[in-house]
N, C-alpha and C positions, 0 to 999 in steps of 0.2 A: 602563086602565093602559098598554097599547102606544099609544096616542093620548098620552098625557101623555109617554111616552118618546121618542117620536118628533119632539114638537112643541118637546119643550124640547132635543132632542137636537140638533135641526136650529136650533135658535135659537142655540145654543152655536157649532155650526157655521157660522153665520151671522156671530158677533162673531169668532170664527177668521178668517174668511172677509176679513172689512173691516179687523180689527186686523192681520191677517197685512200686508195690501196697504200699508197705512200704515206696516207696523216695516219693508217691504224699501223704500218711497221715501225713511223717512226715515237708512236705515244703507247703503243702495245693496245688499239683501240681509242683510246684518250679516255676508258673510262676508271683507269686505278687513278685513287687519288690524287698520286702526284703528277700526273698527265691530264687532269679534268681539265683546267685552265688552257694547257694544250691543247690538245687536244680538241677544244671549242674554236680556240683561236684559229689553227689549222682549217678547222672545216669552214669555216665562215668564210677564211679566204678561198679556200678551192671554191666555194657556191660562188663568190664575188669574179675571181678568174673563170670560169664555166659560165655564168651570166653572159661574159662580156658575148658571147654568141649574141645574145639580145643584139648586142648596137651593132655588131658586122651583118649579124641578117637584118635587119632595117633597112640599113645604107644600103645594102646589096637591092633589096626591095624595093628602095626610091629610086637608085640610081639608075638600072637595069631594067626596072619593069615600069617606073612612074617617072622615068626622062631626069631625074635630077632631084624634084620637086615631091612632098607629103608633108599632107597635113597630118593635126598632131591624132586625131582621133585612129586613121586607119595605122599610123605607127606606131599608135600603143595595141591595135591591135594583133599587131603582126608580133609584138616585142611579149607580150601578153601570149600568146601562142607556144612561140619558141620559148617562153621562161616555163609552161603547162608540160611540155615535153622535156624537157632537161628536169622539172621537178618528178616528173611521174620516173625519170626513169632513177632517179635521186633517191624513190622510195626502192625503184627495184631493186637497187646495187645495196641498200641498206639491208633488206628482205635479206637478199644473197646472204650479207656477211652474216644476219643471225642465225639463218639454216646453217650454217657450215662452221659457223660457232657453238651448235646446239643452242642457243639462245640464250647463251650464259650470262649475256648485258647485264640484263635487268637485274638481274641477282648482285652480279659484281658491283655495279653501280650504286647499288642501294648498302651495299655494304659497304664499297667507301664512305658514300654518304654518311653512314652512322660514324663510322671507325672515325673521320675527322670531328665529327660533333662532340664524339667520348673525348678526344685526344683534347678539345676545347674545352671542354669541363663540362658537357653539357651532360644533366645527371635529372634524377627524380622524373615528375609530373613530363616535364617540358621535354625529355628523352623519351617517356614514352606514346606520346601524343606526336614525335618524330617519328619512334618504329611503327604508330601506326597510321601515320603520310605513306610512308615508305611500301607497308604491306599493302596501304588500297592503290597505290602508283603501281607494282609488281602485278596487283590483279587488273588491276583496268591492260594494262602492258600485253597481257597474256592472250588479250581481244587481239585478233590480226586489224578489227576495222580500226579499233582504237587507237594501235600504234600506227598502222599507216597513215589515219589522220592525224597523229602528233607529228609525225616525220613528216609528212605535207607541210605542218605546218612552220617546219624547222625552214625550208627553202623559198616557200613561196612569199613570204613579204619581202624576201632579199629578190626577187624576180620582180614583184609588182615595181618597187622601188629603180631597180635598174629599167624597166618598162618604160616608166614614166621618167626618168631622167634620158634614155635613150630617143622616146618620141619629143620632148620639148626640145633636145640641142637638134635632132636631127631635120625638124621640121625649118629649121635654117639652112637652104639649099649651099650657104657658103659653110656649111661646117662639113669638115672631111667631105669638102666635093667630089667630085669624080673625075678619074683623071683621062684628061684629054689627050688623043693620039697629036703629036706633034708636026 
């Protein structure tokens, strides 16, 4: 069971890993303005394609090791596992790109942020009750534990989610059964 989590975990981590590199060449990050929407869009789908490790380690885990047959709790277990591993390694590859970014995100991001607000009209009181959103998000940002728990928190309900959709289909021994030698 820890071999199957591990393997599918890190295989998830893996399309994290490649998808991540391609959604920041192709949006220059996703965090200038006119890449945010991308850029979000992007990653969500790589976390959704890197997921699907969830439902191939399952299946592999009912078929292989439990004859066919799991019930739903030990397949959210297992899917719950492998999503713990593809997320942690989701924070590393993020870590990666700010060290080697010098950390400029946070800065950049906050300064689209504004620069769209201004460009919307947004002026006075309400502008600056925005710049100072934006300075206590930069400082909380600045915490390594804080953003790794924001970025945890970026993947992991896309994991619980496929988790639990992965252990209810599969716990139907006729869904993607296993295929028999003829």
């Amino acid at each position: 069971m820890t071999r199957i989590i591990l393997t599918w975990g890190l295989i998830g981590g893996l399309i994290i890993i490649v998808g991540s590199a391609a959604s920041f060449a192709l949006t220059g990050g996703g965090h200038h303005t006119a890449n945010t929407a991308l850029g979000f869009a992007l990653g969500y789908l790589v976390m959704l394609v890197a997921l699907s490790a969830v439902l191939v380690g399952v299946r592999q885990y009912r078929d292989q090791v439990k004859g066919g047959v799991i019930k739903f709790l030990p397949a959210l277990g297992i899917g719950l596992g492998i999503a713990l591993v593809a997320s942690l390694a989701y924070v590393a590859v993020w870590e990666a790109y700010l060290a080697v970014t010098h950390y400029r995100f946070i800065d950049e991001y906050t300064a689209g942020i504004l620069a769209s607000k201004r460009t919307a009209g947004v002026t006075g009181a309400a502008y600056a009750k925005l710049v100072a959103e934006m300075d206590d998000m930069r400082k909380s940002y600045a915490n390594p534990l804080i953003r790794m728990g924001m970025t945890f928190t970026e993947i992991a309900p896309v994991g619980l989610i496929v988790a639990l959709v992965s252990a209810a289909l599969l716990r139907n021994p006729r869904f993607l059964p296993a295929k028999t030698a003829a």
